[in-house]
N, C-alpha and C positions, 0 to 999 in steps of 0.2 A: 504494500500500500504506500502511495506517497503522499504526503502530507506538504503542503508549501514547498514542494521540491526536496524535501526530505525522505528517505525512508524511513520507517519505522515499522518493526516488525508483528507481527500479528501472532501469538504463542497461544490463544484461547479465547473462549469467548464468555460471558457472563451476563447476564440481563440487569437494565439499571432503570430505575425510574426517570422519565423525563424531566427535560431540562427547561425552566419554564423561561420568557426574555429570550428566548432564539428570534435572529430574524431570519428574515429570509434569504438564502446562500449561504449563510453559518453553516459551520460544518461541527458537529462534536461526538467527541471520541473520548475513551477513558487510559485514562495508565496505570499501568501495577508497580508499588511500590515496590522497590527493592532496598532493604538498609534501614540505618536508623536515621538518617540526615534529618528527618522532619520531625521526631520523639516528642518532641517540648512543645510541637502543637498539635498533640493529639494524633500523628498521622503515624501508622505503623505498616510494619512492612507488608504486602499483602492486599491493603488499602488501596480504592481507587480512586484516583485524580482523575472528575468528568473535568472536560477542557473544554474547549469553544478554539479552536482551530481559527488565527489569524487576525482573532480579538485585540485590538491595542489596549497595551498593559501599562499599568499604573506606576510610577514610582512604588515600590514595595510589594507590590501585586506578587502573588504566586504562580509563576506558570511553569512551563513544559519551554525548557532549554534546548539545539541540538549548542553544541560547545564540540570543537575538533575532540574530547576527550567520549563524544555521544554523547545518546538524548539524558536529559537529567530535570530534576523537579526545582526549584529553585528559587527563595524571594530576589526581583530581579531590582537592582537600583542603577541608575545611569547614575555617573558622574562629570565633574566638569572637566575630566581627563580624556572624554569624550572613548570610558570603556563602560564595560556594563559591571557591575559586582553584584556574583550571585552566592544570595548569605543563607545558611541552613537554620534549621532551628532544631541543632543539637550545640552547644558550647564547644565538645570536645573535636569537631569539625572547622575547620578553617575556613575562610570565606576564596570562594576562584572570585578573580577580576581578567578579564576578557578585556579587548579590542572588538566594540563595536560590529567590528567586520568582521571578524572571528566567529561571531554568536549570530542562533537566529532566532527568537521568541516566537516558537512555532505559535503557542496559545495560552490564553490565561484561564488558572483554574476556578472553576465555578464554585464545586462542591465535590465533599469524599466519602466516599461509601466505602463503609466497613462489608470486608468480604465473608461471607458464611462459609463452614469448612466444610459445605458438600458442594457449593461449586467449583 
C-alpha cells in the first residue's frame, strides 16, 4: 500500500470504529504500536494509532512519521532551525531532530484503540 508516496506495510487486519470529522478525500488508516516510546500517554504497545492520512499537523500534534530511520509515531515540533523534532513520551527515550526534508508527516493521529487479545 502507499500512502503519500510512502510504503507502509500491511501485517493484518482489525476492525475499528469510525472516525467521525473525515472529509471528503481523507484517507484513514490505523498503526500498531510497537515499543514503549509512547508509555506516559497511555499508549502501549499493541495499541492503534487511527491516522487521517495527509492531515496538516499541529505544533505538538501526534502523528505517523516516515524519518530515513522508517515509519515511527511521534509528537512532531518544527523548529526555527527549520528541522522537525520528534519527542516521545517515555523520559528514558531521547528526542530525533530531523531536517525538514528528511521527514514526511505522513498523518496526524486522531485517536487509539486498545487492541483485544483475540484479534
Amino acid at each position: 500500500m502507499t500512502i503519500a508516496n510512502h510504503w507502509i506495510p500491511i501485517e493484518g487486519w482489525s476492525k475499528i470504529t469510525p472516525l467521525a470529522g473525515v472529509r471528503p478525500g481523507e484517507h484513514v488508516y490505523a498503526l500498531l504500536t510497537v515499543g514503549d516510546s509512547l508509555i506516559d500517554e497511555d499508549i502501549h504497545e499493541g495499541d492503534l494509532l487511527i491516522f487521517v492520512c495527509g492531515r496538516q499537523s499541529r505544533p505538538g500534534d501526534l502523528c505517523v512519521v516516515q524519518t530515513p530511520l522508517g515509519l515511527t509515531a511521534k509528537f512532531a515540533h518544527p523548529n526555527e532551525e527549520g528541522e522537525i523534532v520528534l519527542k516521545s513520551a517515555n523520559e528514558r527515550i531521547e528526542e530525533q531532530i530531523w531536517p525538514r526534508t528528511d521527514v514526511v508527516i505522513v498523518g496526524v493521529v486522531q485517536r487509539v484503540e486498545r487492541r483485544r487479545a483475540s484479534q
